[in-house]
C-alpha positions in Angstrom: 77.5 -37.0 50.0 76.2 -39.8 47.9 72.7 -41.3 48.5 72.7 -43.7 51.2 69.8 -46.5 52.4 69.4 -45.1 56.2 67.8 -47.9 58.3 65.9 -47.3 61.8 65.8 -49.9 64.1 63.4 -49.3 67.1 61.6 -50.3 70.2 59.2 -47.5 71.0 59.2 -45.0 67.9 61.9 -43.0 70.0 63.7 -41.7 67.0 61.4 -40.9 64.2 62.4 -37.1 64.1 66.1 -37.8 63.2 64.8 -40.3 60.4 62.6 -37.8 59.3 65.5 -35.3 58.9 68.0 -37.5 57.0 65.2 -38.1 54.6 64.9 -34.1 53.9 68.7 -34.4 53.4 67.6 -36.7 50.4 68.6 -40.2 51.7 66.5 -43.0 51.4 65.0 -44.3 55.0 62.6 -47.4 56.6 62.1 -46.7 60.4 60.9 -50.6 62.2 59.1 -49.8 65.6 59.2 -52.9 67.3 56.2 -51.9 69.7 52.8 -52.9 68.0 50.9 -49.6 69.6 53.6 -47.4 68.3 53.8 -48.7 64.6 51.7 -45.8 63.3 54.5 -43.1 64.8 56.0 -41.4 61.9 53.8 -42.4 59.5 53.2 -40.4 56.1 56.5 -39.1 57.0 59.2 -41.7 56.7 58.8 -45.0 54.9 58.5 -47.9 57.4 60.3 -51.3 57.8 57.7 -54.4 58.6 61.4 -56.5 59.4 64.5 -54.9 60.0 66.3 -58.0 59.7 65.0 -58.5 56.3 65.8 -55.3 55.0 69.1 -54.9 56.4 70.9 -56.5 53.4 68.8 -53.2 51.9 70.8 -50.6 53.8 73.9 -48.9 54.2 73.8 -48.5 57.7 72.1 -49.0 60.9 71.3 -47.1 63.3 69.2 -48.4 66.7 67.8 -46.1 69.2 68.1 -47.6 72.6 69.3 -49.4 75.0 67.2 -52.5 76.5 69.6 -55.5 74.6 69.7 -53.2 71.2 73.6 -53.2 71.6 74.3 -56.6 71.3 72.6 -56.6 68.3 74.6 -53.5 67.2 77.2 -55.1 68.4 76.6 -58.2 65.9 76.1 -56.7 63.0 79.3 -54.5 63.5 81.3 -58.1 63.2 79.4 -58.8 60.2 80.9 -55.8 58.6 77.6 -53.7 58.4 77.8 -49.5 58.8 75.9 -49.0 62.2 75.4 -46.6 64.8 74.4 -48.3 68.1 75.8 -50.0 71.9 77.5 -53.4 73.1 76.4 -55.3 75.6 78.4 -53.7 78.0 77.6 -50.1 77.1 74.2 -51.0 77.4 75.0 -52.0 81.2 76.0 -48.6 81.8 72.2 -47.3 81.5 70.4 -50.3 82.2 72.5 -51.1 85.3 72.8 -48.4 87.0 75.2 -49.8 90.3 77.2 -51.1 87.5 77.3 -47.9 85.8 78.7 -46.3 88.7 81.1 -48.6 89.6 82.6 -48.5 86.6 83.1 -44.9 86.8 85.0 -45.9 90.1 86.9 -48.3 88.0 88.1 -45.3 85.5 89.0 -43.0 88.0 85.5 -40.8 88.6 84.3 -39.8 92.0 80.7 -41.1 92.9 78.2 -40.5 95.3 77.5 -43.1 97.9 74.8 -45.5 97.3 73.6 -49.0 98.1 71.6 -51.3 95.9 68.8 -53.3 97.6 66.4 -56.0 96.4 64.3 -55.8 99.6 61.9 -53.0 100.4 62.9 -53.9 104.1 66.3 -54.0 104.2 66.5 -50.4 102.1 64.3 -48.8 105.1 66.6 -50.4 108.0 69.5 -48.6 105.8 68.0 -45.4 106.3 66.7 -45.8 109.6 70.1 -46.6 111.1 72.0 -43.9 108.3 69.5 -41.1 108.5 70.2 -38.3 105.2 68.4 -37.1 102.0 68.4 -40.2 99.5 67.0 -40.6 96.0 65.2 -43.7 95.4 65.9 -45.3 91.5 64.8 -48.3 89.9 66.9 -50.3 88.0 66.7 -51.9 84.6 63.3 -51.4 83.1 61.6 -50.5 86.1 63.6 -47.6 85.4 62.2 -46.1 82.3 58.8 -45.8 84.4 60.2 -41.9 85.5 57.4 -41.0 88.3 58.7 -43.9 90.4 62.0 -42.4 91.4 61.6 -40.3 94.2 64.1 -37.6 95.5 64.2 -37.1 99.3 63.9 -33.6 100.9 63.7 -34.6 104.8 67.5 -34.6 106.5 65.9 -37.5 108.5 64.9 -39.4 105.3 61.8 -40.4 106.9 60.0 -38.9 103.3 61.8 -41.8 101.7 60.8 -44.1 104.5 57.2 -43.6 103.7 57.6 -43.8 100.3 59.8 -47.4 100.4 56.9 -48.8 102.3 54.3 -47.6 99.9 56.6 -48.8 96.9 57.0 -52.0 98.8 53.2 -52.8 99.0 52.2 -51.2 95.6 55.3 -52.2 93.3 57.2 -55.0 94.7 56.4 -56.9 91.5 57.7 -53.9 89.1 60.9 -52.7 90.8 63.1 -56.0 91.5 66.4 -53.9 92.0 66.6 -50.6 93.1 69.3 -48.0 94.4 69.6 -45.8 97.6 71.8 -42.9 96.4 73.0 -40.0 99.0 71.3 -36.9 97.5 73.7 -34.3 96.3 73.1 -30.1 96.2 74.7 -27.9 93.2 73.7 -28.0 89.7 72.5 -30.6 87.6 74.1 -30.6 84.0 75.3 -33.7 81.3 78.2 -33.8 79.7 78.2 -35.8 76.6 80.0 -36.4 73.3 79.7 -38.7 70.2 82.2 -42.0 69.5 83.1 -43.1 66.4 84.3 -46.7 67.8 88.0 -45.1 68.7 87.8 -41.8 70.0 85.1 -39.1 71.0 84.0 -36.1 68.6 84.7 -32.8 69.9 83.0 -30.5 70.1 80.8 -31.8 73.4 77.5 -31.0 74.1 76.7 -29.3 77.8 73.0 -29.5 78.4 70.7 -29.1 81.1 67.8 -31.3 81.5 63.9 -30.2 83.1 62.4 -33.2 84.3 59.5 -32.4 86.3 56.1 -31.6 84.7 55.6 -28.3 85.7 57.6 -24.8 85.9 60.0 -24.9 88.9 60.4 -28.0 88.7 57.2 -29.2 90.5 55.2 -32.1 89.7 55.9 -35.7 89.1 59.0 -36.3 86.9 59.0 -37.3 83.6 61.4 -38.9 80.5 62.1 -34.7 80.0 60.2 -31.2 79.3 62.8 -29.8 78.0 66.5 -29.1 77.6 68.8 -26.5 77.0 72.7 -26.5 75.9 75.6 -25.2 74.0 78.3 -26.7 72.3 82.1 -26.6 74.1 85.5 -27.7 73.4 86.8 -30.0 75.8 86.5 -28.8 79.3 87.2 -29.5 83.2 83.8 -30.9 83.5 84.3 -33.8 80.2 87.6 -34.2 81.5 87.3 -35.6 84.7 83.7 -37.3 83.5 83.4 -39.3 80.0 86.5 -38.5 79.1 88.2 -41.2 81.6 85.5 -43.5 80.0 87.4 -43.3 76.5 89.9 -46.5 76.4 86.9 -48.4 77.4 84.4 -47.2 75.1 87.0 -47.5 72.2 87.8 -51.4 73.3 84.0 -51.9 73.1 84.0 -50.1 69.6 80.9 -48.0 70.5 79.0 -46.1 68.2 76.8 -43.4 68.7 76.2 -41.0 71.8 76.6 -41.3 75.3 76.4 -38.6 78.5 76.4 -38.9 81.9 74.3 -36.4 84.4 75.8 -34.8 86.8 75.6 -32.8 90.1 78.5 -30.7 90.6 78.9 -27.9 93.6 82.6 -26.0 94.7 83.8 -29.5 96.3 83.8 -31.7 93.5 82.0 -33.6 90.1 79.4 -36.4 91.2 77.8 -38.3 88.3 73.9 -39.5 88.9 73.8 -41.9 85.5 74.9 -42.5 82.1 72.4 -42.1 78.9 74.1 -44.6 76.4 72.5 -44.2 73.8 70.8 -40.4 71.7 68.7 -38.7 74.2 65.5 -37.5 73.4 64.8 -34.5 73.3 68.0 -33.8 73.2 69.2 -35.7 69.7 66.7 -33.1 67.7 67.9 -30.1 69.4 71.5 -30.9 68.9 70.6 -31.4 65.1 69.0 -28.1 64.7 72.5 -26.7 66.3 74.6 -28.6 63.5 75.3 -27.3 60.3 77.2 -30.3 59.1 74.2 -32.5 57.9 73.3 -35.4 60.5 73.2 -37.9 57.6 76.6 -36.9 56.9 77.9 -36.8 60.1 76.2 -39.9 61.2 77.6 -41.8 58.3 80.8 -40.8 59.2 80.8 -41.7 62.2 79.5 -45.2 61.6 82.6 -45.4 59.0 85.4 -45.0 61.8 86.9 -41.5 60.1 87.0 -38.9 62.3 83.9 -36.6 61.6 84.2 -32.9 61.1 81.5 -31.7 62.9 80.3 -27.5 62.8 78.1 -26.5 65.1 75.9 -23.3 65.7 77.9 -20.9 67.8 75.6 -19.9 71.3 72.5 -21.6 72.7 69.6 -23.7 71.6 66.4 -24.8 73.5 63.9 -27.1 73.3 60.6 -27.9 74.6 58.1 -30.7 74.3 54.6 -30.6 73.5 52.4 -33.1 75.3 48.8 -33.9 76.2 47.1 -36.5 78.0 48.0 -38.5 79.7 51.8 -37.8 79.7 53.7 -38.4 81.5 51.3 -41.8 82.6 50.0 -44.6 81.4 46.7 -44.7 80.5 44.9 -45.4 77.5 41.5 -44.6 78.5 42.6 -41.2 79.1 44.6 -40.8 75.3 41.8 -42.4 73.6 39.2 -39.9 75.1 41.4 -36.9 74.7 44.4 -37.1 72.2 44.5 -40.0 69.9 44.0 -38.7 66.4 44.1 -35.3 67.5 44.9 -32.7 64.8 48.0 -30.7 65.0 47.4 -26.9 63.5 50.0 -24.6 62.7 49.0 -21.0 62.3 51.5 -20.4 59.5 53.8 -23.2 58.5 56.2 -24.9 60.8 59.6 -23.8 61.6 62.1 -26.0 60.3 63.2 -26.2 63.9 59.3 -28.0 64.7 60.4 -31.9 65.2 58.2 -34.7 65.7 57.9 -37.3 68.2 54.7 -39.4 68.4 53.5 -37.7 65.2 52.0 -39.2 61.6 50.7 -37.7 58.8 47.4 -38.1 56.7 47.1 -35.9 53.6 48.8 -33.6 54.8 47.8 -33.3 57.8 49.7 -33.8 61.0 47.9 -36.3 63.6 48.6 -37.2 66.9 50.0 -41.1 66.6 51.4 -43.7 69.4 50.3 -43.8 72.5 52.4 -41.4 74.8 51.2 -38.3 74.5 54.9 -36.8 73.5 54.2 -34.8 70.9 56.4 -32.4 69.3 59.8 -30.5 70.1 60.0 -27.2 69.4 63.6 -25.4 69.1 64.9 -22.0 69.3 68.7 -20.7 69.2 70.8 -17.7 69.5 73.6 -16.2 70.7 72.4 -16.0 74.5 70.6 -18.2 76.1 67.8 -15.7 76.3 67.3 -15.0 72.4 67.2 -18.6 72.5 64.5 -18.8 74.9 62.8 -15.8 73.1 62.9 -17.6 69.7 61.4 -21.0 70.9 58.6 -19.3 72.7 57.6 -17.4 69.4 57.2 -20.6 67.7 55.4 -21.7 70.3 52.5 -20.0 69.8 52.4 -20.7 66.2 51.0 -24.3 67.6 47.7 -25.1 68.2 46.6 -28.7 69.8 43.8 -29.5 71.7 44.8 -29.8 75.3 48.2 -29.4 75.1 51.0 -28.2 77.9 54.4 -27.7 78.0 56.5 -25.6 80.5 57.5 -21.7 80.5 60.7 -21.6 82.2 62.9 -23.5 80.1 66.4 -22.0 80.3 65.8 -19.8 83.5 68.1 -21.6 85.5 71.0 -20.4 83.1 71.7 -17.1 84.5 72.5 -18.6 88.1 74.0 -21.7 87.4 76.4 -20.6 84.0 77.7 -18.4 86.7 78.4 -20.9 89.6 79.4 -23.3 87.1 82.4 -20.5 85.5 82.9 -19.8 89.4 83.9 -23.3 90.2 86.0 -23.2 86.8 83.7 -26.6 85.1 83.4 -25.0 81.9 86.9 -23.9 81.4 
């Protein structure tokens, strides 16, 4: 492939790895960060854009990173006639929206879970008062990218979430305007998601497995992600009766780019939780150190409308963040006095499979940048999910950062759920 002019457009510095990587493949890059506090992500790695609206007569395509009103702006420059990877309006919905997410699953044929959506603190607790279950509480819109404010009931009673409604109600009645009541669902949590190159998805899918909360077994207060592991599949039960009833709307949008929804599945049926319209992250850099077709390739293709020939790493890859304080809050006192500037020392040099998030670069040497405390993604593959999680622990330890954590256990939960998952006959 030909050098192309690769342009980032982003809100937060979400995507700086994958910009990163298509400049090793030899393209040319400039990565915007909209976000003041996050303009120093990335740099010394990638060159940066001061105005992406300026420079987009400089590139040959586009590619934005979120959600939050970036598809109509994808959207726009699509009817110009520019290459770019990125959402509509309406796919944008589909994260940002979460009731209208769901219903429009409904609409396409998908099974949901029962839920209610409620702009009043009190009229959410009458709901459960006179409909006692295990609910999950979730913000909508951006309230919802604040992760330690959804709350998953354990009590069959749902008084837990009746305590927690009335603290949310006199602490956050200003931050959460809408927010769902959904029943809460037992089985196994695992996405399903695919590329679409404005017609049609990309086969092969991607089946990954997300580990929210902070600590090993899932304990702690939940954050964006720890870690995630997944394979690559042909088309299978679990696409088929998800995203893949999602395709004639997807194409009449023209969307571009990545989507997946999260499921819970158990032997009575498929119950999606939410859509991710957009590259997740982690989970973009892992599924680029499975590809051997190079993501600037692959991304330009897909941008172009042909029908990308995507190869993939046979087995399993893993990855896990590396964070420090204050993730997965907010609080800047807390960064400045432990991480900001922080050096990040690698006993021998990186793996290629060491990718950055809020990470820059000073003569040579790698500094903790941003504001987050996200820090690094560290991948291992292999041909079971256990050399996988062997290889990624390895590499681990070839990190050093003061004060850093990251969990232990990612990929445990393979061994029991690949098998209820075969059992129920999702992955065939």
């Amino acid at each position: 492939m030909d050098k192309k002019n690769f342009l980032f457009v982003s809100l937060t510095g979400l995507i700086s790895d994958i910009a990163w990587q298509i400049s090793k493949e030899g393209h040319e890059v400039r990565y915007f960060i909209s976000d003041k506090k996050e303009r120093d992500i990335a740099d010394g790695f990638v060159a940066k854009s001061k105005d992406w609206e300026k420079d987009k007569d400089w590139a040959d395509i586009i590619i934005f990173d979120d959600t939050l009103g970036q598809g109509e702006k994808a959207q726009a420059l699509r009817k110009e006639g520019k290459l770019v990877i990125g959402g509509t309006a309406y796919s944008d919905k589909l994260e940002d929206d979460r009731s209208f997410g769901q219903e429009e699953l409904k609409k396409a044929g998908v099974n949901i879970i029962p839920y209610g959506e409620f702009e009043s603190f009190d009229d959410a607790i009458e709901h459960v008062t006179q409909n006692p279950s295990r609910y999950v509480i979730k913000p909508s819109g951006e309230a919802q990218n604040v992760k330690r404010r959804l709350f998953v009931g354990e009590e069959d009673d749902g008084q837990d979430v009746i305590r927690m409604l009335e603290a949310y109600k006199k602490a956050f009645a200003d931050e959460i305007k809408v927010f769902q009541l959904q029943r809460r669902m037992i089985g196994v949590e695992v996405a399903v998601g695919a590329f679409f190159n404005g017609k049609s998805f990309i086969y092969p899918i991607n089946i990954n497995f997300e580990h929210k909360k902070l600590f090993p077994g899932d304990i702690g207060p939940p954050t964006g992600e720890m870690g995630t592991s997944m394979f690559w599949s042909g088309p299978n039960h679990l696409f088929n009766q998800t995203l893949l009833k999602m395709e004639p709307k997807l194409a009449e949008e023209g969307y571009v780019g990545y989507i997946d929804v999260n499921c819970i599945v158990n032997n009575n049926g498929i119950y999606p939780l939410e859509f991710t319209a957009r590259f997740g992250y982690p989970t973009i850099s892992i599924q680029q150190a499975g590809m051997i077709t190079p993501i600037g390739q692959f991304f330009w293709d897909l941008a172009s409308g042909i029908d990308p020939k995507l190869k993939v790493r046979s087995g399993f890859q893993i990855g896990v963040r590396i964070v420090v304080p204050p993730f997965p809050f907010d609080d800047d006192e807390t960064f400045d006095a432990f991480s900001k500037n922080s050096a990040i020392v690698f006993k021998k040099p990186p793996a290629d499979e060491t990718h950055i998030e809020d990470v820059k670069q000073l003569n040579g040497q790698w500094l903790i940048a941003g504001t987050s405390g996200v820090i690094l993604i560290i991948v291992g593959t292999g041909q079971t999910m256990k050399q996988a999680k062997a290889q990624v622990y390895s590499r681990i330890k070839n990190v050093l950062i003061p004060n850093m954590y990251y969990r232990t256990d990612i990929g445990d939960r393979w061994e029991e759920d690949s098998d209820r998952l075969h059992n129920w006959g999702y992955l065939r």
